[in-house]
N, C-alpha and C positions, 0 to 999 in steps of 0.2 A: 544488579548482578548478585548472584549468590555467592558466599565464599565457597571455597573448595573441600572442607567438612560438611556443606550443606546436606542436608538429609534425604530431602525433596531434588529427583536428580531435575537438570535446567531444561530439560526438555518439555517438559512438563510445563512450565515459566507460559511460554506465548501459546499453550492450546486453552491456561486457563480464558484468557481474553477471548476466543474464537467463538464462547458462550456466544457474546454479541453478534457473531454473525449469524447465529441460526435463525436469531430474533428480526434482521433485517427481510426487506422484501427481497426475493430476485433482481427484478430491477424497483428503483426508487423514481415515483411516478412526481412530475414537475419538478427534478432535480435538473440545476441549469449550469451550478459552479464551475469551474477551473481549480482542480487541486493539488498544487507541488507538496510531492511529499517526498522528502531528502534522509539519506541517511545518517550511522554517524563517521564514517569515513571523513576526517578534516579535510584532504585533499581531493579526496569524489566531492565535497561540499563547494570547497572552493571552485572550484573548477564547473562544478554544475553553475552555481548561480551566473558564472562570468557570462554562459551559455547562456542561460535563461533572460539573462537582460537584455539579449541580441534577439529575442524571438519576437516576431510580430503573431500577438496573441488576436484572437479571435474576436472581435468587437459584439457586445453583449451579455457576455460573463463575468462574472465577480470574477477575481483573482483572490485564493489564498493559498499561502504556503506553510506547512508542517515541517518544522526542523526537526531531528532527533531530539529526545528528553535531556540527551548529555550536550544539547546546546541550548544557549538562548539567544533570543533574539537580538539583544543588546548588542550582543561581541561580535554578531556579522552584518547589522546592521548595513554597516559601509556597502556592502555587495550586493544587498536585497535591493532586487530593482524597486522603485515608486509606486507601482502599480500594486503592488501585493500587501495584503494585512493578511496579520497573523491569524491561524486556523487554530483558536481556543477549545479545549473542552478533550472528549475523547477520541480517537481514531473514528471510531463507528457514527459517533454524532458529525464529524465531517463527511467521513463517505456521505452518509445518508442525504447530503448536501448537493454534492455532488456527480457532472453529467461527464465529466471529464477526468481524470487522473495523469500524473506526468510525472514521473517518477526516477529515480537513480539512486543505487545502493542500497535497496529496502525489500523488505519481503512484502512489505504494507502495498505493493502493487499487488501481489497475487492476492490478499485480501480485498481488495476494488474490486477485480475480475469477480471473485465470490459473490461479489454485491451487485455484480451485471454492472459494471461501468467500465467501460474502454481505456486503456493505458497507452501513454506515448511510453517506453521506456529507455531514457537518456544514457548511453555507454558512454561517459564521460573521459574516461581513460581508456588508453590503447591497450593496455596489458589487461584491461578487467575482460570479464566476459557477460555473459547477460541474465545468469545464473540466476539472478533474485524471481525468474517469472520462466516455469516450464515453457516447454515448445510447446505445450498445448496449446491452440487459439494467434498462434502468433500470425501475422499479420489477417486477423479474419477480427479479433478482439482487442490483440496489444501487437502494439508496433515498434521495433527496433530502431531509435536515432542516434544520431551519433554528432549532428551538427545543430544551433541554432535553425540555420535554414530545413533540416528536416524533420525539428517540431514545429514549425512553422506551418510546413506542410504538413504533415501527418496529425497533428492536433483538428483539421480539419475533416481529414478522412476518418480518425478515430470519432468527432460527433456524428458522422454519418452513417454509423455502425448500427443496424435497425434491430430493434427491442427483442425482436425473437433469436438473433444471432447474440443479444446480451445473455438474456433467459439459459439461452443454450449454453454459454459457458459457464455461466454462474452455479449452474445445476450441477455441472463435468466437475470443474473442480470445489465444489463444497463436497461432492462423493468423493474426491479419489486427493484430494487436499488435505482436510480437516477434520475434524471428528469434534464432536459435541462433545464437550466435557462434564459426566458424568461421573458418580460417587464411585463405582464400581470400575470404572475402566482406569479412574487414579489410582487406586489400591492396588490394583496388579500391575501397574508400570513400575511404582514403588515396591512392589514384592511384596505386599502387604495383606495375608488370608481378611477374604472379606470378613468373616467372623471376627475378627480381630479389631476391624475396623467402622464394626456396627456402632459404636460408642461415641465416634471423634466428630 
């Protein structure tokens, strides 16, 4: 988090990381994982894992899960079902793992879709909405649940999601999602004359 003097305004923060997705394939070819990826909402947290314990996962797949950086794994231990080890390393070195994505409270779904991989996306709470993953692709790429029993089911229909329907949305939203972050398109977010900023 930046402080509130920061100079570099925060939007700027998650396009630098986005570098990694231009660098990924469309889709990632003999990617087979299962990947929970949680926000940092404590209460979408809690409540997500209660859900995920109840799912009868798909037999064949690794299981990992990705907590937000403002949690670890020690302090929710208690909740994380048996099945699942932790998903070390970077965002991108995970997707690129993975053939499935299952997600709640994160935008790191809509970066899966980017990467051609299928999202179950888990609406944990009743008041939230499903905001973290446009309407684009919705149930064609990513699927709206709301119970154990309908990742259950939908984690099924999302592996069965065929490669040109990934391709296809991975394509849609890395054009109308994200933007490569380039020297030139930071200095004008920042309001910064490129001449200015030939030096830094």
């Amino acid at each position: 988090y930046l402080p509130d003097h920061a100079l570099v305004p925060t939007f700027l923060g998650p396009s630098l990381r986005h570098a990694r997705l231009f660098q990924m394939p469309a889709v990632s070819p003999g990617a087979s994982g299962i990947l929970v990826v949680l926000g940092w909402d404590e209460e979408a947290l809690r409540t997500a894992l209660r859900v995920l314990s109840a799912v009868r996962w798909p037999e064949g797949h690794e299981l990992r899960l990705r907590l937000h950086p403002s949690h670890s794994w020690d302090a929710w231990r208690h909740l994380i079902p048996e099945a699942f080890t932790p998903a070390v390393g970077e965002l991108y070195d995970n997707l690129r793992e993975a053939r499935l994505v299952v997600g709640a409270e994160t935008s790191a779904m809509a970066e899966a879709i980017a990467c051609g991989i299928p999202v179950v996306n888990l609406n944990c709470l009743d008041w939230r909405h499903l905001g973290d993953v446009p309407q684009l692709g919705k149930d064609e790429v990513w699927f709206p649940a709301f119970t154990a029993e309908d990742v259950t089911l939908l984690c099924a229909r999302a592996l069965a999601v065929a490669e040109s329907t990934r391709a296809k949305f991975s394509a849609l939203y890395r054009a109308n999602l994200f933007c490569r972050p380039e020297p030139g398109r930071m200095l004008e977010q920042c309001g910064i004359p490129a001449e200015r900023g030939a030096g830094m």
